[in-house]
N, C-alpha and C positions, 0 to 999 in steps of 0.2 A: 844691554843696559837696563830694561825695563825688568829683563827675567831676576838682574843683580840688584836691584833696587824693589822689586818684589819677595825676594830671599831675607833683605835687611829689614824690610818691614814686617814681614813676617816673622822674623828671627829665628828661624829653621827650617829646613827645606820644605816644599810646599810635596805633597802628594795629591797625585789628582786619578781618579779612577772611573774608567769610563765601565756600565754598564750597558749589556745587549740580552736586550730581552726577546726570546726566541718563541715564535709560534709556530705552534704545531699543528694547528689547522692547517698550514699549509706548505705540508710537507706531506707525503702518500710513502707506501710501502717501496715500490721502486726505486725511490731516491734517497731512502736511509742511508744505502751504502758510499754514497757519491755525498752525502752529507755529511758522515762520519769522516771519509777521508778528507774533504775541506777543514774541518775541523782540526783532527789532526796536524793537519798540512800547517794551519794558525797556530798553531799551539807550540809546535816544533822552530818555525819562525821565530817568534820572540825574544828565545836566546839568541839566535847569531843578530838581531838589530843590535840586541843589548850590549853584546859582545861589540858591536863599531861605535856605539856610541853609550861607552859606562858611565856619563853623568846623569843618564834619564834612568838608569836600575830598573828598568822594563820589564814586569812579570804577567802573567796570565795565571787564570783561575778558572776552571770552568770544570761543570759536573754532568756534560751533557752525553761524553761518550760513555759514563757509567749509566745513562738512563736510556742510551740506545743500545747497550748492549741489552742492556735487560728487555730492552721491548724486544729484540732480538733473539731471546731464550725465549719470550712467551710467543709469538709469533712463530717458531717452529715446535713449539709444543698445540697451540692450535694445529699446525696445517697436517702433524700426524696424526690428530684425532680429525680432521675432517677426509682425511685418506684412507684411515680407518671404516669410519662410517660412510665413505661415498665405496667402497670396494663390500662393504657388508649389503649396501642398499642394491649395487648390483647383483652381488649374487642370490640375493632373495627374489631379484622381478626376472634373473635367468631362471632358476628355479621354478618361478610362478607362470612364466612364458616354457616351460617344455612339457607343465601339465598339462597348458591349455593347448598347447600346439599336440601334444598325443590325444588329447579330446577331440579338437578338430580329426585329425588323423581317421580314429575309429568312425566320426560320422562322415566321413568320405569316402567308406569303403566300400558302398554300391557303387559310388561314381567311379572309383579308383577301378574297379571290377569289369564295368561297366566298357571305360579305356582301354584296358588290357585286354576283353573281347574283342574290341574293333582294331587289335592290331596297334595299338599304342605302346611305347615303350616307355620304359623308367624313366628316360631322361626327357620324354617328352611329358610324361606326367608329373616328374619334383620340377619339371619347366615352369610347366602352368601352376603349380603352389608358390613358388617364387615367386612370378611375375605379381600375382592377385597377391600377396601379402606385400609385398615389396613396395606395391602402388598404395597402400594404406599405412606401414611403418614409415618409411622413409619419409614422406610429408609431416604426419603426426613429429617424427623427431625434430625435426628442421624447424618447425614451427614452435615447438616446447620450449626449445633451446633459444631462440629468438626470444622469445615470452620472456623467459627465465632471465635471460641478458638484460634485455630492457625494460623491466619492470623493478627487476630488485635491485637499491644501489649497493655497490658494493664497491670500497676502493682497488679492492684484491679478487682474482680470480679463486673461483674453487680449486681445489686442487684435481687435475686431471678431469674435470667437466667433460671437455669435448672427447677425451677416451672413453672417457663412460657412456657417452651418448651412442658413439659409434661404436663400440662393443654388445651393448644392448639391441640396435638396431641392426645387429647381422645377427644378434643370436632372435630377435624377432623373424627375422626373413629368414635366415637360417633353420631352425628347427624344426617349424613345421614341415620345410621340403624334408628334410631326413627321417621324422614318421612317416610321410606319405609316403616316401621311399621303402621302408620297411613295411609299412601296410600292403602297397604293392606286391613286394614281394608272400606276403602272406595269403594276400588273394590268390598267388599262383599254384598256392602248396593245398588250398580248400580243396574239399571232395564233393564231386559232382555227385548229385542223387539219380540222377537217371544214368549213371553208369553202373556195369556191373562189377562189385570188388573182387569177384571170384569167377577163375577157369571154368569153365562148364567140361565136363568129362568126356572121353569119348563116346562111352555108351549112352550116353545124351545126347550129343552130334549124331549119334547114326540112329535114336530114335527117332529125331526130327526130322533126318533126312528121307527117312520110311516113312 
């Protein structure tokens, strides 16, 4: 009675329109997709209410899944320019870690030489470069990467962070054992100066033997 005596006072149907004003402060990257589909899900609803009850002419309006698609185009044009540049930045400190690890290498080759006289083998000498680099990368990464986590905020992860960490940090530990491995083995190929590189003759042998 009141909605029919409200109609007559009004002398035409009354329209009433509810607005829902959305913040996006507080929404994060993770929950776009479980957002979009609630939305959806609302959107798609309206017709069948409408449908059981067509005196209320029930419609929706909303612009909000064209504005998550598009964060959605930029957000994957970011994350292939930060895989980009995180895959460029590792292969330049691989790079910069196999110079410095064949530096080390070369100034380890009295010790490496050194090993190899006392009966030491290859696996016990790229042993010991492992172990003593291993005890100095793998701390440094663990610690960087903590740093890096808890210091910068960030809603979203980097893309591939912790592979990069842990690729860098075998080819840390890594590399220098495999120069020292090759230097190793090039100590073994040196030539001795108090040997002789040449046969001595016979008639040499039987002068000195006289």
């Amino acid at each position: 009675e009141s909605y029919a005596s409200f109609v007559n006072m009004a002398g035409s149907t009354p329209r009433f329109v509810w607005r829902y004003h959305f913040d996006f402060s507080q929404i994060t990257v993770a929950q776009i997709e479980r957002t979009l589909n609630a939305v959806n899900h609302a959107v798609t609803q309206i017709p069948e209410v409408d449908a059981s009850t067509p005196a209320l002419n029930l419609s929706a309006i909303t612009f909000l899944r064209e504005l998550i698609t598009e964060f959605e185009g930029q957000r994957r044009t970011a994350h292939t320019i930060l895989s980009l540049s995180g895959y460029a930045i590792s292969v330049v400190a691989i790079v910069v870690l196999a110079l410095a690890a064949q530096l080390a290498a070369e100034q380890r080759r009295a010790s490496l030489a050194l090993i190899r006289a006392r009966g030491g083998s290859l696996v016990q000498a790229t042993g010991l470069v492992v172990v003593e680099f291993a005890m100095v990368a793998i701390p440094a990464a663990i610690a960087g990467y903590l740093a890096a986590s808890l210091l910068v905020p960030t809603r979203s992860e980097v893309p591939s962070s912790a592979t990069s960490v842990l690729v860098i940090t075998a080819a840390a530990v890594l590399l220098p054992a495999a120069f020292a491995a090759v230097t190793h083995r090039r100590v073994a190929k040196d030539e001795r100066r108090d040997l002789v590189s040449t046969r001595p003759s016979p008639r040499r042998l039987a002068a000195e033997a006289l």
